[in-house]
PDB file of N, CA, C and O in Angstrom:
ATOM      1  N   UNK A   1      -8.761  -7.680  -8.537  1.00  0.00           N
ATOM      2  CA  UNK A   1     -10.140  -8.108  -8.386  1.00  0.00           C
ATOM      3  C   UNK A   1     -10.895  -7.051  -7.584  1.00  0.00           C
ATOM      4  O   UNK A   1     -10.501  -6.543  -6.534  1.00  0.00           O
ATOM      5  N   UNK A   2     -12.010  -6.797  -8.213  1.00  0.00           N
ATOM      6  CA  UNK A   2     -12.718  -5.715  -7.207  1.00  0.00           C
ATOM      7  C   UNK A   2     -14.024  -6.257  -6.766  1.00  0.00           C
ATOM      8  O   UNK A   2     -14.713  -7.076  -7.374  1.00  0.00           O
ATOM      9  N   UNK A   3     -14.328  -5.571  -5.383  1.00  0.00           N
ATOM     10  CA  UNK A   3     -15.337  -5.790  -4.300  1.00  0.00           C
ATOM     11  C   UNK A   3     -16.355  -5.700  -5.332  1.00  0.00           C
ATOM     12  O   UNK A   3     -17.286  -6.406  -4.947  1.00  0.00           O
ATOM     13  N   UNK A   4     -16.581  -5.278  -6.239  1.00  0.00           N
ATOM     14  CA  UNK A   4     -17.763  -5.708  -6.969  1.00  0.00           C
ATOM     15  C   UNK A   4     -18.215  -7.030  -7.482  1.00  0.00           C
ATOM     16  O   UNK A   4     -19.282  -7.607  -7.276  1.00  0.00           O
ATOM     17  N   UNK A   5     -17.517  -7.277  -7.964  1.00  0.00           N
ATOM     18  CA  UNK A   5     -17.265  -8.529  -8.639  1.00  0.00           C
ATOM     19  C   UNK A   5     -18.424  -9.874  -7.209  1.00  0.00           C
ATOM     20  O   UNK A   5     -19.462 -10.532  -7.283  1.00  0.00           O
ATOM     21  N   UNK A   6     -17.493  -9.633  -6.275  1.00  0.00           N
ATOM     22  CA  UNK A   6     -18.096 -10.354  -4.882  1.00  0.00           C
ATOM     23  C   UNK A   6     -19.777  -9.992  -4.734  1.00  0.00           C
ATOM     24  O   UNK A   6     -20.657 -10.738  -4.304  1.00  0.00           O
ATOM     25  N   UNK A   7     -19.899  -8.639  -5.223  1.00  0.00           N
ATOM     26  CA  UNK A   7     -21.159  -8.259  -4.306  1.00  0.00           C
ATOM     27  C   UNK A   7     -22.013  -8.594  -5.751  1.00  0.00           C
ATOM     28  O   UNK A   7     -23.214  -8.819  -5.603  1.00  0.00           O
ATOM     29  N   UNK A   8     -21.580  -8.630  -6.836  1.00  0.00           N
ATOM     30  CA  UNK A   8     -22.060  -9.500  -8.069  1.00  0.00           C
ATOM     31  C   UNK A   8     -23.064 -11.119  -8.136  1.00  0.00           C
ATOM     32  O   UNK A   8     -24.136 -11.495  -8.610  1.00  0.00           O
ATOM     33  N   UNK A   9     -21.693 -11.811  -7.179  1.00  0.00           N
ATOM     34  CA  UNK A   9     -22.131 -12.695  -6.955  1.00  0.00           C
ATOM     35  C   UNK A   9     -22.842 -13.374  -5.760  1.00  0.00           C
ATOM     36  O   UNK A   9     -23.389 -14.474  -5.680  1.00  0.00           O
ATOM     37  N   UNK A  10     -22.726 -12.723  -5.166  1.00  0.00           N
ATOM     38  CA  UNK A  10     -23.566 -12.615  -3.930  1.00  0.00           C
ATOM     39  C   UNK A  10     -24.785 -12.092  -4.153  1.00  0.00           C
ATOM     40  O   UNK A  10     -25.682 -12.340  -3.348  1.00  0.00           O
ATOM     41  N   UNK A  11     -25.050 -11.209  -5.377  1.00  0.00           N
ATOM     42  CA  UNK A  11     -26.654 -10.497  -5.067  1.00  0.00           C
ATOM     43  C   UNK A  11     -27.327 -11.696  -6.204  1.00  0.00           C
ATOM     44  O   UNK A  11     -28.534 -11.942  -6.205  1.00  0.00           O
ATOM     45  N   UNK A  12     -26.497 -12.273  -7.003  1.00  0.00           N
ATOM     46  CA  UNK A  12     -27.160 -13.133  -7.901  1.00  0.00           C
ATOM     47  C   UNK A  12     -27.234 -14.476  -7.055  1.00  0.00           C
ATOM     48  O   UNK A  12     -28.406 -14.792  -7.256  1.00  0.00           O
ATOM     49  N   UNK A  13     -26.712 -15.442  -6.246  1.00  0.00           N
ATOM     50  CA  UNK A  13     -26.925 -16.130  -5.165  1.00  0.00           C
ATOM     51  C   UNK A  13     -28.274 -15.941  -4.730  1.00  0.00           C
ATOM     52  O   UNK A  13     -29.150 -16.777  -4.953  1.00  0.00           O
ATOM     53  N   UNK A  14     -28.541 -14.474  -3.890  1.00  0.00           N
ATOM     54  CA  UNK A  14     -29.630 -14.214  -3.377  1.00  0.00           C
ATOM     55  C   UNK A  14     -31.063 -14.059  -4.301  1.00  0.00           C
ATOM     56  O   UNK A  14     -32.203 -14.271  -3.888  1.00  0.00           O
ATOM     57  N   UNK A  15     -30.728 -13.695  -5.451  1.00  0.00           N
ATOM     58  CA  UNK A  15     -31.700 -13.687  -6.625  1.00  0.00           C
ATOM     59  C   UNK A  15     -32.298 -15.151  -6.857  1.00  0.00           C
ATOM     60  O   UNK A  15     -33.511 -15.361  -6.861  1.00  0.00           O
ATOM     61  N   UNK A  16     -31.337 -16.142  -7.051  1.00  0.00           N
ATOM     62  CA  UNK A  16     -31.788 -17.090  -7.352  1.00  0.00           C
ATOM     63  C   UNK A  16     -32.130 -18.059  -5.765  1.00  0.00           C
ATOM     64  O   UNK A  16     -32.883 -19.022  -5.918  1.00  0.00           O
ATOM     65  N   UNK A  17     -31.697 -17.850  -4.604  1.00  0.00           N
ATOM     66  CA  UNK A  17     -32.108 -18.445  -3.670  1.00  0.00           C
ATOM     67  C   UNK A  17     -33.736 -18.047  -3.321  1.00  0.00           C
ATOM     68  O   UNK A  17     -34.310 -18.926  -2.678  1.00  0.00           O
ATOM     69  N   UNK A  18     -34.573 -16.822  -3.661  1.00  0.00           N
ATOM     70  CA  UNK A  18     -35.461 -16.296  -3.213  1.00  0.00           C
ATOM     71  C   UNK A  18     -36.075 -17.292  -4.491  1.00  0.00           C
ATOM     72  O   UNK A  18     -36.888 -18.161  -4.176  1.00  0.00           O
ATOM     73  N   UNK A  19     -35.636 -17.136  -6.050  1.00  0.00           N
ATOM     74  CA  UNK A  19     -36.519 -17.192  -7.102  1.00  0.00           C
ATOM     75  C   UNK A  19     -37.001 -19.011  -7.025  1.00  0.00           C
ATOM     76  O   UNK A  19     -38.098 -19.439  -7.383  1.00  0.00           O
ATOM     77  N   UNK A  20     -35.719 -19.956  -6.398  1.00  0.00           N
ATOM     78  CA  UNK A  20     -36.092 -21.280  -5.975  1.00  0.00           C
ATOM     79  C   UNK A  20     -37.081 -21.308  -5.095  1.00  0.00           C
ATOM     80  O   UNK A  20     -37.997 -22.084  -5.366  1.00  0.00           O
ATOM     81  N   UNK A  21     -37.174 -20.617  -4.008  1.00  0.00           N
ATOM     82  CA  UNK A  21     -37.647 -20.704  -2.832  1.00  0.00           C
ATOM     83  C   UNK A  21     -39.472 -20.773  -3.361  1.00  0.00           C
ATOM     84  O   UNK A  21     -40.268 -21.711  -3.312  1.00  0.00           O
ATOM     85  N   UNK A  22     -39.630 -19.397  -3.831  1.00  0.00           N
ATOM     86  CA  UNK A  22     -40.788 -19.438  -4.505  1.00  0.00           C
ATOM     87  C   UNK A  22     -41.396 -20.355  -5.761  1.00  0.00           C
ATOM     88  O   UNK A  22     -42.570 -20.650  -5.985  1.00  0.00           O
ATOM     89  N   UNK A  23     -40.275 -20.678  -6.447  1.00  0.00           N
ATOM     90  CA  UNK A  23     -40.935 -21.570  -7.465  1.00  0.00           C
ATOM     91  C   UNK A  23     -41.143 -22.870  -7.058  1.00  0.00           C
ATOM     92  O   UNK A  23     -41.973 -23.519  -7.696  1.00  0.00           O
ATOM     93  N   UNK A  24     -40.413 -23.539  -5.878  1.00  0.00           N
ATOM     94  CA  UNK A  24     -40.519 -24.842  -4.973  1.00  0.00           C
ATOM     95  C   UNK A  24     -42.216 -24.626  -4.394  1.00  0.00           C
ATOM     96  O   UNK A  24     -43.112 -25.453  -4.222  1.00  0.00           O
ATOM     97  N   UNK A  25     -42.173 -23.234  -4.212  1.00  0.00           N
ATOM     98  CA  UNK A  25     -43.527 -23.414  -2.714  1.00  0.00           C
ATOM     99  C   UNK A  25     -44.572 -23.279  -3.755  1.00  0.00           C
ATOM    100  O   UNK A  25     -45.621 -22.998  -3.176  1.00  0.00           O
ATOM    101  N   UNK A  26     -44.795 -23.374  -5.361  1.00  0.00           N
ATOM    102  CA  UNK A  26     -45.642 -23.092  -6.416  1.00  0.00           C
ATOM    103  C   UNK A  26     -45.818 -24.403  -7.006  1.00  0.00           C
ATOM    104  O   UNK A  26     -46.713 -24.723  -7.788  1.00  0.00           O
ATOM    105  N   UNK A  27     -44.624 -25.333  -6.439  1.00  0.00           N
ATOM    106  CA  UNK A  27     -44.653 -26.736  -6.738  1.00  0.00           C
ATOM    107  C   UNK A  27     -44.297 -26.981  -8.813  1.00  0.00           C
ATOM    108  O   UNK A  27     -44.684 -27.746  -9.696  1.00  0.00           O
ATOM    109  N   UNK A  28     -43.426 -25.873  -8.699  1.00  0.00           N
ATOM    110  CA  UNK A  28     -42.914 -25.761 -10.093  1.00  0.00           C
ATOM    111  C   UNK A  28     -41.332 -25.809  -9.902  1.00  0.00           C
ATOM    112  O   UNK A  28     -40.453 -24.947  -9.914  1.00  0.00           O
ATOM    113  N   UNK A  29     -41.355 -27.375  -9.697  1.00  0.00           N
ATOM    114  CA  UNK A  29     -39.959 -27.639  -9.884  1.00  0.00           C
ATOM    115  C   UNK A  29     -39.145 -27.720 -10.944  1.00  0.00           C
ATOM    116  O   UNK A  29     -37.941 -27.590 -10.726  1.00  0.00           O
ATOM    117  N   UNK A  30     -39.557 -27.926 -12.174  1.00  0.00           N
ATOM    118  CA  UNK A  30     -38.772 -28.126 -13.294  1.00  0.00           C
ATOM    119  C   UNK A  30     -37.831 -26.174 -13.385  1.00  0.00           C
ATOM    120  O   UNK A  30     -36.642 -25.913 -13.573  1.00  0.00           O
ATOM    121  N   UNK A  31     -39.095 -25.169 -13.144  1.00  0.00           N
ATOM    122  CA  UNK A  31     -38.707 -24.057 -13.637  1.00  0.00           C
ATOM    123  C   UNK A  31     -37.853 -23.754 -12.313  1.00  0.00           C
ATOM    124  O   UNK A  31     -37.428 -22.600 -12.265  1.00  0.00           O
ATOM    125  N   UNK A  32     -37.536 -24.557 -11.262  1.00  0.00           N
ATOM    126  CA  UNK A  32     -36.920 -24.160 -10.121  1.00  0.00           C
ATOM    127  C   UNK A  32     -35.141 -24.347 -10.211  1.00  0.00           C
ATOM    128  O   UNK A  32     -34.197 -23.580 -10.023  1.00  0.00           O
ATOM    129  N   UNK A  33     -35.297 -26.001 -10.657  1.00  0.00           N
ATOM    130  CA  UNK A  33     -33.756 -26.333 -11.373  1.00  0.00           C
ATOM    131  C   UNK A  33     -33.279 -25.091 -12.706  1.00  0.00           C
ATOM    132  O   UNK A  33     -32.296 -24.356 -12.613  1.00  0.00           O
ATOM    133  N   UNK A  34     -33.806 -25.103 -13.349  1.00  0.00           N
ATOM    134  CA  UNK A  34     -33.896 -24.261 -14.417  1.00  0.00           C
ATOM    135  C   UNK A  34     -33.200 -22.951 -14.082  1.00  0.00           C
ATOM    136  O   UNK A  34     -32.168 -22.646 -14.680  1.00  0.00           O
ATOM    137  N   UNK A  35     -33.789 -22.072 -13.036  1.00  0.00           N
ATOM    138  CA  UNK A  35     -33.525 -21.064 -12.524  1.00  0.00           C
ATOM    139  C   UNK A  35     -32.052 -20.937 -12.068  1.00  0.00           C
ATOM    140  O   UNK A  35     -31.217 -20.070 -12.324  1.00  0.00           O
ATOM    141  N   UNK A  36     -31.961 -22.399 -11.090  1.00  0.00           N
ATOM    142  CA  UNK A  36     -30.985 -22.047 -10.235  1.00  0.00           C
ATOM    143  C   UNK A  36     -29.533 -22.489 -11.152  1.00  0.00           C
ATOM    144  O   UNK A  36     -28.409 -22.052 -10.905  1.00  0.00           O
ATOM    145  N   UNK A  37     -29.808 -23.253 -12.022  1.00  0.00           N
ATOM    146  CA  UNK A  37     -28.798 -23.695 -13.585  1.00  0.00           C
ATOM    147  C   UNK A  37     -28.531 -22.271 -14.366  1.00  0.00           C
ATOM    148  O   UNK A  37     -27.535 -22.032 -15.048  1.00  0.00           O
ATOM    149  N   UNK A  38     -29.333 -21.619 -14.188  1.00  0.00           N
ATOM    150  CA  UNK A  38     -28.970 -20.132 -15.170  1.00  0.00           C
ATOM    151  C   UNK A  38     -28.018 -19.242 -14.357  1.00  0.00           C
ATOM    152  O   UNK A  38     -27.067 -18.607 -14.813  1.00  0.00           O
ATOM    153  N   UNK A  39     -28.590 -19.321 -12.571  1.00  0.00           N
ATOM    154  CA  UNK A  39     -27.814 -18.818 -11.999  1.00  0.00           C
ATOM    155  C   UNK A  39     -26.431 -18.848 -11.924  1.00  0.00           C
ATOM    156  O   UNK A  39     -25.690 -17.892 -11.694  1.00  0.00           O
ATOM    157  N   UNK A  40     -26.059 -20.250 -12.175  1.00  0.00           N
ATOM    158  CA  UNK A  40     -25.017 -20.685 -12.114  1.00  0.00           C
ATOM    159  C   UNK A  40     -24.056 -20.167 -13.394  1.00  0.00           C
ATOM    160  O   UNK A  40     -22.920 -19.692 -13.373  1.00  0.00           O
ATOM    161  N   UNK A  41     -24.822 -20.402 -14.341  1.00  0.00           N
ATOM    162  CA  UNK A  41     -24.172 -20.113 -15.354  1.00  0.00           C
ATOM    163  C   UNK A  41     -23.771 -18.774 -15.719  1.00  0.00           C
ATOM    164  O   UNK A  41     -22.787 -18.549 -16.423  1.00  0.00           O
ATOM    165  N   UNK A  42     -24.741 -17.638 -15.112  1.00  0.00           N
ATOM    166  CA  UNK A  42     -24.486 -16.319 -14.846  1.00  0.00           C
ATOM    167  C   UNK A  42     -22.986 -15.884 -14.166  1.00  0.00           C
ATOM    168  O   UNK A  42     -22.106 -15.107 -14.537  1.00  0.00           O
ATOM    169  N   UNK A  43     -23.135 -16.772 -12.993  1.00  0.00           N
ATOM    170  CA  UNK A  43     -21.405 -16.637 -11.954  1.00  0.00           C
ATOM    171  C   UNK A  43     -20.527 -16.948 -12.947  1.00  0.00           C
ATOM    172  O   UNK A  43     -19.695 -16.132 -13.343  1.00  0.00           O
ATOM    173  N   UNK A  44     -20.646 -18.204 -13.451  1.00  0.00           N
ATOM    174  CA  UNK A  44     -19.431 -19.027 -14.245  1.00  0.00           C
ATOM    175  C   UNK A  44     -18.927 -17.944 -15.255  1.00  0.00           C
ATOM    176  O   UNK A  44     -17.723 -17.693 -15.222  1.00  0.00           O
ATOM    177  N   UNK A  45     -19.744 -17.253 -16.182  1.00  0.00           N
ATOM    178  CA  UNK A  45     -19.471 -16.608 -16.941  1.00  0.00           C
ATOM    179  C   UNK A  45     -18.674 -15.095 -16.232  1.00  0.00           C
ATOM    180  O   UNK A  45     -17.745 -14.687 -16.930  1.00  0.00           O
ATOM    181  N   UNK A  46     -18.903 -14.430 -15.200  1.00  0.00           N
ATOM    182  CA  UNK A  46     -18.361 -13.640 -14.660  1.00  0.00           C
ATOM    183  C   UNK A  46     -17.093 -13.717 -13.927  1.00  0.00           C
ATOM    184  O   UNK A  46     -16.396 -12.756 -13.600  1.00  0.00           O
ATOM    185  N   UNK A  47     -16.822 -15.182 -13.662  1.00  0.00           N
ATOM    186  CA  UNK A  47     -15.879 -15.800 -12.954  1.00  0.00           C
ATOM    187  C   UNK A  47     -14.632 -15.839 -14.287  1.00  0.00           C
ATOM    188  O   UNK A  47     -13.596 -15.202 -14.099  1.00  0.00           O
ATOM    189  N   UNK A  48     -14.805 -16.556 -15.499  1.00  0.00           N
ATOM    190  CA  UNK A  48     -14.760 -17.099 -16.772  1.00  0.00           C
ATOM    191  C   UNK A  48     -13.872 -16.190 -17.286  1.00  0.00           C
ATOM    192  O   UNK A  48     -12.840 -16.571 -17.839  1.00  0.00           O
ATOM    193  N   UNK A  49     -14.242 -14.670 -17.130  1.00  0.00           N
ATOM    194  CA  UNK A  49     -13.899 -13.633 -17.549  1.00  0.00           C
ATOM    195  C   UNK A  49     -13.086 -12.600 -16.321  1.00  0.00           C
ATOM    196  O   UNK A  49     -12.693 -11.488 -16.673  1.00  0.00           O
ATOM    197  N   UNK A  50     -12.950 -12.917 -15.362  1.00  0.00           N
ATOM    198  CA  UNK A  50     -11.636 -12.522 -14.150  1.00  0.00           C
ATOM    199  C   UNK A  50     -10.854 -13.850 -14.296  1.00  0.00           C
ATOM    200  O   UNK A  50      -9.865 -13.976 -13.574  1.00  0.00           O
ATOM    201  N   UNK A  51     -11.138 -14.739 -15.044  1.00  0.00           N
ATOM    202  CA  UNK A  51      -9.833 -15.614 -14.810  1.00  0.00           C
ATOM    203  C   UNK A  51      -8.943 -15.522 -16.071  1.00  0.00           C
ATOM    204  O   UNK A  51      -7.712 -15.518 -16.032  1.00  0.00           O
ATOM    205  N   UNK A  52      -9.732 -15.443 -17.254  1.00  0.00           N
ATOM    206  CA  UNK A  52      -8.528 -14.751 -18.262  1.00  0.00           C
ATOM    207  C   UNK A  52      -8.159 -13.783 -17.783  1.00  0.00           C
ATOM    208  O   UNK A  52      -7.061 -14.165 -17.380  1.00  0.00           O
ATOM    209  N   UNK A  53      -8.238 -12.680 -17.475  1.00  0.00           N
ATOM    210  CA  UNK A  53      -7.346 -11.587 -17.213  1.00  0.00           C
ATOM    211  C   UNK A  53      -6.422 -11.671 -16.100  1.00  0.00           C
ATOM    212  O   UNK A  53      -5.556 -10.806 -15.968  1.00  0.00           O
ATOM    213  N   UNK A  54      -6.548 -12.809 -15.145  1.00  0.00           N
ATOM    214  CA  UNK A  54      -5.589 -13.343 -14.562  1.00  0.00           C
ATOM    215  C   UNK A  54      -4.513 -13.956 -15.523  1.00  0.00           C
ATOM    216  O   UNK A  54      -3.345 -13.603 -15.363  1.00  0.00           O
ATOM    217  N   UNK A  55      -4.826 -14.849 -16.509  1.00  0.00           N
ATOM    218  CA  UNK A  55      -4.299 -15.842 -17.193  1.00  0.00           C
ATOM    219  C   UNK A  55      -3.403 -14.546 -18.311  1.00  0.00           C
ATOM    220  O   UNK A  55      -2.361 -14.935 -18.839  1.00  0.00           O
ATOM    221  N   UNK A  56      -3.718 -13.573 -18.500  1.00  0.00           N
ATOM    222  CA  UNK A  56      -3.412 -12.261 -19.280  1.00  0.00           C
ATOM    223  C   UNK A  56      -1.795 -11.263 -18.825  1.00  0.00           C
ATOM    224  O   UNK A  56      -0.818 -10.736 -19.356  1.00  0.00           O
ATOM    225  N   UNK A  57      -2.514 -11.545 -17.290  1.00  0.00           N
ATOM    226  CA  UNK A  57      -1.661 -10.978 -16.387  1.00  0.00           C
ATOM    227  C   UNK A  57      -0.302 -11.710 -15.913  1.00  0.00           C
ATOM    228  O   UNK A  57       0.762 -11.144 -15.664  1.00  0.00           O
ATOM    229  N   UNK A  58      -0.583 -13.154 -15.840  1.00  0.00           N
ATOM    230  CA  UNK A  58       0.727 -14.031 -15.513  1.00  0.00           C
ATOM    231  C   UNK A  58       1.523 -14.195 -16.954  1.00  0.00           C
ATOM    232  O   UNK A  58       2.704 -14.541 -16.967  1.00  0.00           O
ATOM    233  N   UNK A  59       0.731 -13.901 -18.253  1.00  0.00           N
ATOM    234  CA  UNK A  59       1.614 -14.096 -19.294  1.00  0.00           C
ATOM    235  C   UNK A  59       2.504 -13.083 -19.332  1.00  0.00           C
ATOM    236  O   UNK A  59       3.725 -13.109 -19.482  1.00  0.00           O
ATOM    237  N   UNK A  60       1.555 -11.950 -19.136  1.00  0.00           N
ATOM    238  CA  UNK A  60       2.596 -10.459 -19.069  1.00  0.00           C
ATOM    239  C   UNK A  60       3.680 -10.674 -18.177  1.00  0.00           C
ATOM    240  O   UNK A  60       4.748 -10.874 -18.755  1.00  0.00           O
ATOM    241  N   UNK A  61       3.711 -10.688 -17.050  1.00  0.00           N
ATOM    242  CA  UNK A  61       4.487 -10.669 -16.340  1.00  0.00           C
ATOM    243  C   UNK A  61       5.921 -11.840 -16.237  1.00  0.00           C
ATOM    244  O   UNK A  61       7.053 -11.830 -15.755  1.00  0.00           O
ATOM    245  N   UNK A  62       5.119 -12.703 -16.947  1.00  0.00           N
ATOM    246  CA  UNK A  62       6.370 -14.088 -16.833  1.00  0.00           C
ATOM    247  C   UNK A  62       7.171 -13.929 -18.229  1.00  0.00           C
ATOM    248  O   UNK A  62       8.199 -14.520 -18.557  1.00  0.00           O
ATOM    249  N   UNK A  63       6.267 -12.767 -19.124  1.00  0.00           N
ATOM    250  CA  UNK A  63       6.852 -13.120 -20.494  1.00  0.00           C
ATOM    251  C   UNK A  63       6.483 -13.823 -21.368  1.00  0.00           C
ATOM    252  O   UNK A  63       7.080 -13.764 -22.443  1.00  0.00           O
ATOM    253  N   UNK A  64       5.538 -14.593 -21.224  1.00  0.00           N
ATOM    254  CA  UNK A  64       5.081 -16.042 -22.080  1.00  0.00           C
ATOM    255  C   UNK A  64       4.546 -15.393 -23.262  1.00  0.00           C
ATOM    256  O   UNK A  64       3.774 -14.488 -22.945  1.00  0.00           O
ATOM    257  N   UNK A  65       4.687 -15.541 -24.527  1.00  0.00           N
ATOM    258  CA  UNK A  65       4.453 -15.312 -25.800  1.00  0.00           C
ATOM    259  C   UNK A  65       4.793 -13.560 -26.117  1.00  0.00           C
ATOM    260  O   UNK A  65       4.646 -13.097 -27.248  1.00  0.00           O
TER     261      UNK A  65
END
């Protein structure tokens, strides 16, 4: 796993904590959930994809298929 990966998700955290912050104080909440749901889904997908290659890595190593 590399320190990127972390600073990945950490700068997208901060992306979407600023982009709520402002769309709350605009009183545009729908596009606020919205935002912070994409965010999420942004991590998940980056996460999604270091965990197969975990799941890649224990097959290799144990032998499995």
């Amino acid at each position: 796993m590399d320190i990127d990966l972390i600073f990945k998700i950490a700068g997208t955290g901060i992306i979407v904590a600023v982009l709520n912050l402002v769309l709350k104080r605009a009183e545009r909440e729908e596009q606020a959930m919205l935002t912070t749901l994409a965010g999420l889904i942004v991590v998940l997908m980056l996460i999604i994809d270091e965990i197969g290659t975990l799941f890649e890595t224990v097959k290799s190593v144990f032998g499995i298929w």
